[in-house]
Steps between C-alpha positions, in 0.01 A plus 500: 500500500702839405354788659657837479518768765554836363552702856507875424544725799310869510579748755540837550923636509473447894401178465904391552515615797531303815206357605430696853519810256220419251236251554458274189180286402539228236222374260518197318313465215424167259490651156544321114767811406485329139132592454358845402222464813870454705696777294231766615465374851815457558521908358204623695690353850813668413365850461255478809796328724737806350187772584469341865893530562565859343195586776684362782851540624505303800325174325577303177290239339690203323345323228587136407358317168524182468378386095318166478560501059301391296330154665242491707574127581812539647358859675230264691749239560724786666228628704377139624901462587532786665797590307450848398344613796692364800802693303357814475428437861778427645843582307296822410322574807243626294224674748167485206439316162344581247418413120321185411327593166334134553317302771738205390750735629369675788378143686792320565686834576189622755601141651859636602394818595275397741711238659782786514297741605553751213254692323433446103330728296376272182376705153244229468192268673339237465214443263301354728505634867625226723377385860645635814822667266546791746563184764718325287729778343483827784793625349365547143371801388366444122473773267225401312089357482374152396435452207096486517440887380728425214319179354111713594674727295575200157184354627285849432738525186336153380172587595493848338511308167293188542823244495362164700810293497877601494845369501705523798893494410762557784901369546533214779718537679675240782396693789124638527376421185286743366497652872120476482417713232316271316239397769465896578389540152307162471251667774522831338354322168249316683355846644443571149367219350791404316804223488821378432514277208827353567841619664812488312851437748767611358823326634750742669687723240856328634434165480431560122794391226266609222259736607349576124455114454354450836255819500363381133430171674303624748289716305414281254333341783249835514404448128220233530340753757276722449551823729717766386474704838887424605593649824832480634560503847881447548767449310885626457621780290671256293189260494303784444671604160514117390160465586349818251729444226364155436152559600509782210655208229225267606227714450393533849514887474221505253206732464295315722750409773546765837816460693479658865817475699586616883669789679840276549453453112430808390785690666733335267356682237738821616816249410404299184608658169290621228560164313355326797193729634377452074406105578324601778278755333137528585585327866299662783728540809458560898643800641555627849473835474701738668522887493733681292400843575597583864877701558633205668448258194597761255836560739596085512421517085729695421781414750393068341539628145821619540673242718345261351631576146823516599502179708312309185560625154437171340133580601266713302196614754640659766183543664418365843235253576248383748800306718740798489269691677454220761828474521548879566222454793637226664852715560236769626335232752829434658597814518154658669504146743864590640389895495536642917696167578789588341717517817319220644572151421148340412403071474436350201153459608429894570669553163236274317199657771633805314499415173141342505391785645604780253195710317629735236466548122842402317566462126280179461222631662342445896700359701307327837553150595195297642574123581831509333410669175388799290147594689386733179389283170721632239328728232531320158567606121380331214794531242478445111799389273488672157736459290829527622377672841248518707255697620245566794170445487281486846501534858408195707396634853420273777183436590355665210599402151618624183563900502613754235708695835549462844202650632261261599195706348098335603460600125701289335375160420707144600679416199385134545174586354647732217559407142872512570794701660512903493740481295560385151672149506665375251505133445733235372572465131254783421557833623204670375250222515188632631319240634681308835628156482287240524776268712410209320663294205295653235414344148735610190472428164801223600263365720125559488232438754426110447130488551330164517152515379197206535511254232159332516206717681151444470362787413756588202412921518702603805799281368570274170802365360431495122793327436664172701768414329574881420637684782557797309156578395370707812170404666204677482221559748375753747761478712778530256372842338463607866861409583618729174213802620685505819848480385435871306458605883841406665665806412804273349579235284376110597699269218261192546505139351189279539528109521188300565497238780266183452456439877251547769459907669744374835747369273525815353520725805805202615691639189454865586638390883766267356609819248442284167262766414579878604082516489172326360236729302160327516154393692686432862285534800686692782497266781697545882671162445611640155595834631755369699667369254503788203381810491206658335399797318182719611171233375357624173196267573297370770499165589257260694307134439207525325278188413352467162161325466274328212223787486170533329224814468263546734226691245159347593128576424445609893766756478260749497435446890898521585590868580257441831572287763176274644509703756493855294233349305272357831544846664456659178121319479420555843556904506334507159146341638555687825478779299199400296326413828599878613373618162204351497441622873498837435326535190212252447266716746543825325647414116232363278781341273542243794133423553356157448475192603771330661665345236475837306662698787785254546571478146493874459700534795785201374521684157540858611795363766680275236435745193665791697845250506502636138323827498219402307234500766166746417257480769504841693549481898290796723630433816803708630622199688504325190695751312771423728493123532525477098732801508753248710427209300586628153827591646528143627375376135766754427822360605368135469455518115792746447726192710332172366534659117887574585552164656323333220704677204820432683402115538417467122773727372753291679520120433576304846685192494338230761750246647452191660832509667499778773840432748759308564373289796259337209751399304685336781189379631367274224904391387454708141773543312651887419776557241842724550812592313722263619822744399380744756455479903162498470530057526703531798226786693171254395705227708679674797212780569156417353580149622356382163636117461779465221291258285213736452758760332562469111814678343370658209767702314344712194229793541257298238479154689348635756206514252533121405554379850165654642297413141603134594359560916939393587492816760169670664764845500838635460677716713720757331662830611282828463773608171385195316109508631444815324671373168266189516209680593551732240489236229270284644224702732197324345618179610657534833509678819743635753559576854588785684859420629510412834858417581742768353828495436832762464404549106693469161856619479847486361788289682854606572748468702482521889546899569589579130481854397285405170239384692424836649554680194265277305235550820486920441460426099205278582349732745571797189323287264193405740479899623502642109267216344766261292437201713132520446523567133750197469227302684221582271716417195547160666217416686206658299209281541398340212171642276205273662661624842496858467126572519486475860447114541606444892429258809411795749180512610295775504368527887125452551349708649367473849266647794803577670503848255180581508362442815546860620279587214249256585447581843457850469186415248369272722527760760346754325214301383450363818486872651237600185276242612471581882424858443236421292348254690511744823318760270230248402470410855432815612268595214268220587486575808405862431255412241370287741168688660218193486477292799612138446613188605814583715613094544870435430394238152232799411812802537711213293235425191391884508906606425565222305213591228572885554884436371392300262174684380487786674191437677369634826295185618207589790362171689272711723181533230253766558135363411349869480737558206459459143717336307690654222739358261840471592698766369883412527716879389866423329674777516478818653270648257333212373175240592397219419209226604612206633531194309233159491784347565611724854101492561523103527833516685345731757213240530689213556648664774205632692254250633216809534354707221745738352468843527567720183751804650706779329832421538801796399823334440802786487718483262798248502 
């Protein structure tokens, strides 16, 4: 193992003096001198160890580096040996270390300075924040955060642009692996909804003999995927340039692909030449942002830029970066922790209570320390490579999001649920490309979209291979021409190639999962055990089990009597002879159109009732009470001819179909048989949910032998989705009937890939389509019903029509008839009994034969006969104005009734 140690003492020109003169301080610190991250540290130390000593005469600080090169193998296996250290320690009698760009680094060395009781200042953490830490390492004070707001950060990134599976790449390393990174941004993605496709490991840069042989190996292994989301989590300057340079000659920095890299990444980018930064174009990078405008930054710039120069001409940015600045503030922590103690001689252990307890703003940005590290989540930047540069873009504040400054402003909106970044991004292979990647291996011209379509279907207008033995020859169909309709929609090109597939609908959704086909255009029921397996676009039909049934028309000779219900039409009857009764109540006293015998005055009464149903009724009425009682019942006869003559046209203008089979439970019942596509799930459902037995169930595979098989009585019904119901109905709607749907299903849609892109582009084309009209203009060019089907022929039945409407109607007729009839009978009631001067018979069956006769009649009858009297003829007055004598026929009546001789009286009978 060859380490070097590069020891390179700072200190002021006192610093030579004996010790009880001037008090001197050393600092080790674990640096790789060869790097450019080392060359600036190792810079920004010097001039804050040369500021602290030209401050102070009586106190020197001495600074020792110690270079780990250019492996991070043997690094770890000098920190788990306790080489480098225990040196530092104790032939240097170093007091603090610091350095440790790396956890690999700053673990083992935390180790030895907590069993030595010295304090180390590490530029890094750990991705993950680990258990009881400020227990296990009291002497480390770590300048840095976890990694979690860094991946939220990648993970909002992913999310602002729909990407649902990504490529994790990072350099293993022997010690810490990928030092948690990876599960930090496994959980990020899950917050999101999305995942990591696969991880790619690259081996560690130094145990590599042929690093351009060994990184095309391992990304060949990324071509079969799918995912062009790459996001790089760790890897070595020198891994970092291999890496790019053959991603870009393998294509992987295509139009579609997005490459997001981290802040340990990124800060690289101020040391890679132009030649390199160009292979990397269109990469988004992580940032931690720092200030650049304060006096004390502007002060360290220019003193870095110009010792820095001179130290390194070879190099040709001479700008500092993210770890110079820490590097700067860790000097500055020392420094203010030894600050009023200089004449004192302080532990180790108030030292580091020192250190963790400093609270200032350096270089780098807050300094406070809460359970051993940076309390304050950094403030990201979002960083763009163009061209042979790079650029910022956006802010990335905690606990808020995406930002165009630093000013956390209730106005601005998250970026997460923005079209994209602030600012303009430029993307791999395609600088001004408008539209964002789509992350995914999209089809070329090279290689199209292989999409598998149905080879056999039974109902040949949503899908139909013209050709079998010609693969070339496209299908035709509904589908198809919707597939093309929607394609106009993406907003890019789709290169496409179909190739039937003569196999059932689940072996055709196992070659979208498998990847033989990149998607399937055709009749395919979304289904939850389907989903899980691909993915599917938005449905662009409805879906559910309908049952189809041998039907014939109901027209019959009776169908006259239909639009009523028995019960309308026994209501009906009674209000209309309640009403004649009424009728004939009022007028037969007073209206000589209603006189007569019995039979007259009942017929008269039955015709004027039933002839006012149509308004044809002539006989005059004279009673008020009347007036209103017909008044009501014309507006019944109203509304009951105006409904029955509506009901009636709408029964003979549409022709009903009449079935014999109603549900399901009667097929099962009496064992019928029903017929199914046998391609199709629909076998499988009959079975395992309707229960139906598997012998019952006949395959039938073409749209016209469902004709044959129920012409020959080999199925009582066939159950087919609602698509291919309303093509069969439409052809055949004289013959056959069809169910409402009862059990529904996801719908008709297009299959891809699990999470693809396409999918969700093809969804918003067939939601334009449906919103604008195409899809129902494609569907009536398809689906038109044929000629003897498009006058209205239909199984819905026209509702009868019952009491249930009209009983409202009826009972406030009643009502009012009912009220007619006991005002007038009070009024005759109490005009005979004021007409009533003669002296009479005042028995109870006397009272009862005298008002029975006067309703009836008229008549005032007397039983008390006067003797003295003559007697006159019986003069009986209708009317108010007119007299009459009464009848032989009233004369005989009247002596029936009496057992004595009758007396001849004047009778005056007002008018009704």
């Amino acid at each position: 193992m060859l380490i070097l140690f590069s020891c390179i003492n700072i200190i002021s020109k006192g610093v030579q003096a004996k010790e009880d003169d001037h008090k001197v301080t050393n600092i080790g610190a674990v640096i790789d001198v060869t790097s450019r991250t080392g060359k600036e540290e190792i810079t920004a130390m010097e001039i804050a160890v040369q500021s602290f000593n030209n401050k102070l005469n009586n106190h020197g600080l001495s600074l020792y580096v110690q270079s780990h090169g250019k492996d991070p193998m043997l690094a770890a296996a000098a920190g788990i040996n306790s080489v480098a250290a225990e040196k530092l320690i104790k032939e240097n009698n170093v007091t603090v270390i610091i350095g440790l760009e790396t956890w690999e680094l700053a673990a083992p060395v935390a180790e030895i300075g907590t069993r030595a009781r010295v304090p180390v200042l590490s530029f890094t953490a750990p991705s993950i924040t680990l258990p009881l830490s400020a227990l296990r390492w009291p002497f480390l004070a770590q300048m840095a955060n976890n990694e979690s707001e860094q991946m939220t950060c990648i993970a909002a990134i992913i999310r602002l642009y729909g990407w649902k599976k990504v490529i994790a790449i990072y350099e293993d390393e022997t010690y810490g692996g990928d030092s948690g990174k990876l599960a930090v941004l496994i959980e990020a993605l899950q917050d999101i909804g999305s995942e990591i496709e696969h991880t790619l490991v690259l081996p560690p840069i130094s145990s590599l003999s042929n690093t351009k042989e060994v990184m095309q190996e391992e990304l060949m292994k990324l071509l079969s995927l799918e995912s062009r989301v790459f996001v790089v989590l760790k890897a070595s300057s020198v891994m970092t340039i291999h890496l790019f340079e053959e991603a870009k000659n393998m294509g992987f920095m295509g139009r579609d692909s997005a490459w997001i890299i981290t802040d340990k990444i990124t800060t690289y980018l101020d040391s890679f030449n132009t030649s390199i930064i160009s292979s990397m174009a269109g990469v988004l990078g992580i940032k931690t942002y720092y200030t650049e405008n304060s006096s004390e930054y502007q002060s360290f710039y220019g003193q870095f830029k110009q010792v820095f120069r001179k130290k390194y001409e070879d190099e040709d940015n001479f700008e500092p970066g993210i770890y110079a600045l820490k590097a700067y503030d860790a000097i500055q922590i020392i420094t203010e922790a030894m600050e009023g103690m200089i004449n004192t001689n302080i532990s180790s252990k108030q030292l580091s209570e020192k250190i963790l307890s400093s609270n200032f703003t350096g270089l780098s940005g807050e300094i406070q320390f809460e359970r051993g590290m940076l309390s304050q989540n950094p403030t990201l930047r979002i960083v763009n490579v163009v061209g042979k540069k790079y650029k910022e873009l956006d802010f990335w504040l905690p606990s808020f999001g995406f930002s165009r400054s630093l000013v956390n402003e209730e106005t601005e909106h998250d970026g997460n649920t923005a079209q994209g970044l602030y600012g303009q991004v430029s993307w791999p292979a395609d600088l001004n490309q408008v539209r964002n990647p789509k992350g995914w291996a999209m089809p070329t011209n090279a290689r199209p979209l292989i999409i598998g379509v149905p080879g056999r279907t039974s109902f040949e207008k949503f899908v139909k291979v013209k050709n079998e033995s010609n693969q070339n020859e496209e299908p035709e169909g509904y589908c198809i021409d919707l597939f093309k309709m929607a394609r106009e929609f993406l907003g890019y090109d789709l290169p496409y190639k179909f190739v039937p597939h003569f196999s059932t609908y689940d072996d055709l959704v196992r070659c979208v999962h498998n990847k033989t086909f990149d998607a399937v255009v055709g009749d395919i029921t979304i289904l939850a055990n389907r989903a899980e397996l691909v993915e599917f676009t938005q449905p662009y039909a409805e879906s559910g089990l309908s049952m189809i049934v041998p039907a014939k028309s109901e027209e019959s000779a009776w169908m006259f009597i239909k639009p009523f219900t028995w019960e309308m039409w026994m209501a009906t009857g009674a209000m209309l002879i309640y009403t004649m009764f009424i009728v004939w109540f009022l007028e037969h006293r007073s209206n000589p159109e209603f006189e007569g015998t019995w039979k007259t005055q009942i017929g008269t009464a039955m015709w004027f009732t039933c002839s006012s149903l149509f308004f044809a009724h002539r006989e005059n009425v004279q009673n008020n009470f009347t007036r209103v009682v017909v008044i009501v019942w014309l507006f019944v006869s109203l509304v009951l001819t105006s409904s029955y003559t509506a009901s009636l046209s709408s029964m003979l203008t549409v022709n009903k179909l009449k079935v014999n089979v109603t549900d399901i439970e009667f097929l099962k019942r009496n064992n019928l048989k029903v017929g199914c596509d046998g391609d199709s799930f629909v076998r499988n459902y009959l079975v395992d949910v309707l229960q139906f037995k598997s012998e019952n169930i006949k395959t039938i595979n073409s749209q016209d032998s469902y004709i044959g098989e129920f012409e020959k009585k080999h199925i009582a019904a066939a159950f087919l989705e609602l698509p291919y119901e309303k093509v069969f109905i439409n052809n055949y709607c004289k013959k056959f009937s069809a169910t409402t749907p009862t059990y529904r299903f996801g719908g008709l849609g297009f299959m891809f890939h699990k999470d693809s892109p396409i999918a969700m582009d093809f969804s918003k084309a067939i939601l334009t389509l449906s919103e604008n009209g195409k899809l129902k203009e494609l569907e009536e060019k398809w689906f038109a019903p044929s000629p003897e089907c498009s006058t209205g022929v239909t199984d819905n039945q026209t509702e009868r029509l019952g009491l249930h409407s009209f009983w409202g109607l009826y009972i406030f007729a009643g009502a009012t008839s009912t009220i007619c009839f006991f005002f007038f009978f009070i009024k005759l009631i109490k005009d005979q009994y004021r007409s009533n001067t003669s002296p009479r018979n005042n028995s109870i069956w006397s009272k009862a034969i005298r008002l029975a006769k006067f309703i009836y009649q008229g008549q005032q009858i007397n039983f008390a006969i006067d003797q003295t009297r003559p007697q006159l003829p019986e003069i009986v007055g209708r009317g108010s104005s007119r007299w009459k004598y009464s009848s032989p026929d009233a004369a005989e009546d009247h002596e029936a009734a009496s057992s004595e001789a009758a007396d001849v009286e004047m009778l005056y009978i007002p008018g009704g």
